[in-house]
N, C-alpha and C positions, 0 to 999 in steps of 0.2 A: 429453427423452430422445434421448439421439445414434442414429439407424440406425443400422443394419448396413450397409455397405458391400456392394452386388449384385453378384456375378461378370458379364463379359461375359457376353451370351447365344450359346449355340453355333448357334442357331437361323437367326444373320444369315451370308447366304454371303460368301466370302470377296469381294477388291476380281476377284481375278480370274478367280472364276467368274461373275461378273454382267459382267463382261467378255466372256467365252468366249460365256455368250447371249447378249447384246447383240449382238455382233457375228457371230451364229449364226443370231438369229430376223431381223438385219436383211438380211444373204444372202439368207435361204431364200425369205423372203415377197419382195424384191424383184425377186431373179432369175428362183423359181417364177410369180411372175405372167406373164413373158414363155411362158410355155407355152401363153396365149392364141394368139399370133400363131403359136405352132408349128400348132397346132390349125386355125386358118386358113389358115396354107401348105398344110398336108398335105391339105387340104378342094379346095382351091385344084387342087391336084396330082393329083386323081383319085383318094385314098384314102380307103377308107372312115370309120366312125367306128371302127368294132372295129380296123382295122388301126392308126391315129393312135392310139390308147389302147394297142393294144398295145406299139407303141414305145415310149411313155412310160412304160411298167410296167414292162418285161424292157430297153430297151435305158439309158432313161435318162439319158440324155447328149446333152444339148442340139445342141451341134456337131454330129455324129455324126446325129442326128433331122432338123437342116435339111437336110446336105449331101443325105441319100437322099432326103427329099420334095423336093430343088429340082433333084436328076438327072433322078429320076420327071419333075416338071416337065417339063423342057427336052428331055424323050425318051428318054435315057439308059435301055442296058439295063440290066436287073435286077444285074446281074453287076457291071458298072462303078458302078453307084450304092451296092449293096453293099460292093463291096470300097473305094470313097472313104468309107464311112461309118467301116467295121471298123477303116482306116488311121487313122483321127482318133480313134478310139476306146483305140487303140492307145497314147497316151501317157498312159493311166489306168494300168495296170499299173506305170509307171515311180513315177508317185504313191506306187503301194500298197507299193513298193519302201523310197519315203519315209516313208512314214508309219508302215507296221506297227512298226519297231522307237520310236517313239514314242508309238504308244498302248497296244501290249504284252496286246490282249483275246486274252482264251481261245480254244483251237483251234476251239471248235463256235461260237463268233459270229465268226470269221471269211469263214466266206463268206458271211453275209449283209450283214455289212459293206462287205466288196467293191464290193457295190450300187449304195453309195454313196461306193464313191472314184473323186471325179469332180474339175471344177477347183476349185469351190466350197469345196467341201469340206477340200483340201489346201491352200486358200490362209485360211479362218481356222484349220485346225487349226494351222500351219507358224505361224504369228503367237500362239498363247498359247502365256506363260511355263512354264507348270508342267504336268504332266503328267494333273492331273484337269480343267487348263483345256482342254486338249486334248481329253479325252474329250467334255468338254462342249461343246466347237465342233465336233465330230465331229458327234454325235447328234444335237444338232438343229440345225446348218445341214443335214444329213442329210435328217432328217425333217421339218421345213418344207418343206424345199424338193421334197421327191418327193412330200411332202401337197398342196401347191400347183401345181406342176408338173403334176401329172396332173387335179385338178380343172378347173383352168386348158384342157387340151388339152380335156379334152370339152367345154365350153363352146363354146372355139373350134370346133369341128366342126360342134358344132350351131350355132351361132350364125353359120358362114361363109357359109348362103347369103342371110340378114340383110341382113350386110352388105356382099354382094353384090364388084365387083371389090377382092382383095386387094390388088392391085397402085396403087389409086387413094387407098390409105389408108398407101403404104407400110410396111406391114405383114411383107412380107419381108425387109425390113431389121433390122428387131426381131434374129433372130437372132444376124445377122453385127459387128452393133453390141454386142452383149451378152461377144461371145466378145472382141473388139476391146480392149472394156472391160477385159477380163480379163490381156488379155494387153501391154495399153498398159504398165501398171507393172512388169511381169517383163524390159519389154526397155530392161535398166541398163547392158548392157556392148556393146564394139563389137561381141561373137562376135554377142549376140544379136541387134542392130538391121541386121546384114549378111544374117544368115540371114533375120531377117522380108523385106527387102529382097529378095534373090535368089528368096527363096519366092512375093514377087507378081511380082515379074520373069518369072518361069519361068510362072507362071499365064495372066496375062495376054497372053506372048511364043506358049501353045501352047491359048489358049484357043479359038481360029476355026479352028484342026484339027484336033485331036481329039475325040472324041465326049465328051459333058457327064457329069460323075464324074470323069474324066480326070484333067483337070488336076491337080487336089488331090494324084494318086497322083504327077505330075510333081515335083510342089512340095516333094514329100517329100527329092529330091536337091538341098536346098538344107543341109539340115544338115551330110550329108557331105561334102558339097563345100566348104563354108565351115572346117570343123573341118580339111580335109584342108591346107588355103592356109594357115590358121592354125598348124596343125603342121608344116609346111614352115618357114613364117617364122620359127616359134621358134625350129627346130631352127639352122636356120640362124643366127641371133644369139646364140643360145648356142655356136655352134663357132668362130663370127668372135671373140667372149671369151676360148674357153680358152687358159688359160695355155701348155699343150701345142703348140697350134697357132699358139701366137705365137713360142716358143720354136725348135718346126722351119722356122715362116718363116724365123724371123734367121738359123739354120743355115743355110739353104737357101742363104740370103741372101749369108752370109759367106762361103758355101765356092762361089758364084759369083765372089763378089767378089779371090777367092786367085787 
């Protein structure tokens, strides 16, 4: 007796939503782990465990968490280590610029969302095709990673005086490497790898005078500066083109030459 022929089952997710978590659970768990070593920077630094947890809960954002425990570190007032943290933080909002009209959630889960637009986050969402792969690289590279992230920090806290000098485990490095990571594949174009350029230039060039936080808020006049040389040059190769302007040269030119 011939079967029936079974409809596909609706049950199996699509190629690109097991894409979106793949590439969601493999983020969250691997970045969230480095919240270890935040944990033992901030340990390291002279912060409590409540105040290192607390960052990790409300602030969130890894960059933003090293720079203030590694000002605290290095002595850096409250003020400069804050405001070096809030500037790095700063380029979350242009994220959320990106994304929201991409993922298109309701008005009342938008600001918890927020939360969680971080780099992570906007870099697998910005990479799936369709737009429920996107929710689904949203939510849980999201949520691994703030699950992990914070587990991870108290550990490190309790665990920093264990293992005793963070500095002899490299440990500090964790961070800067992480964010490095992140931003190694973004710098495709000359604007980009000038600005990263001028940005350690400037670091580095005003590191051994100003007080620690500093520099970062220095670093920050590499964008506009770089965009400013770069709009200059354009503007300029596009006027040396115009037709117009080659037009009143020869004018110029001829009625010299009468």
């Amino acid at each position: 007796m011939a079967t029936e022929a079974q409809p596909p089952s609706t049950a199996e997710p699509a190629p690109e939503d097991r894409a979106a978590l793949r590439d969601g659970l493999g983020v969250g768990v691997a970045v969230g782990l480095s919240g270890f070593a935040f944990g033992v920077t901030a340990a390291g630094a002279g912060l409590s465990a409540a105040q290192a947890c607390a960052m990790s809960l409300l602030i969130f954002t890894g960059a933003s968490q090293f720079a203030l425990a590694g000002a605290v570190a290095a002595g850096g007032g409250p003020f400069a280590a804050a405001a070096g943290a809030f500037f790095l933080g700063v380029r979350n909002a242009f994220y959320g610029l990106r994304l929201a009209p991409m993922l298109r959630l309701p008005r009342a889960l938008r600001p918890l969302a927020a939360q969680w637009v971080i780099d992570e986050t906007a870099v697998v969402t910005i990479a799936q095709s369709t737009r429920r792969g996107q929710r689904i690289g949203f939510v849980v590279t999201g949520l691994t990673l703030y699950v992990c992230w914070n587990v991870t920090t108290l550990v490190g806290v309790l665990g920093a005086e264990a293992i005793g000098d963070t500095a002899a485990w490299g440990l500090d490095a964790a961070g800067p490497a992480v964010f490095l990571a992140l931003v190694g594949p973004m710098l495709t174009g000359t604007v980009e790898r000038a600005t990263a350029l001028v940005a350690v230039a400037l670091v580095l060039g005003t590191l051994p005078a100003l007080p620690a936080g500093t520099p970062v808020l220095v670093a920050a006049l590499a964008a506009p500066l770089v965009l400013a040389l770069y709009g200059r040059r354009t503007r300029g190769r596009a006027q040396g083109d115009s037709p117009d302007r080659t037009d009143g040269a020869d004018a110029h030119e001829a009625e010299g030459a009468a």
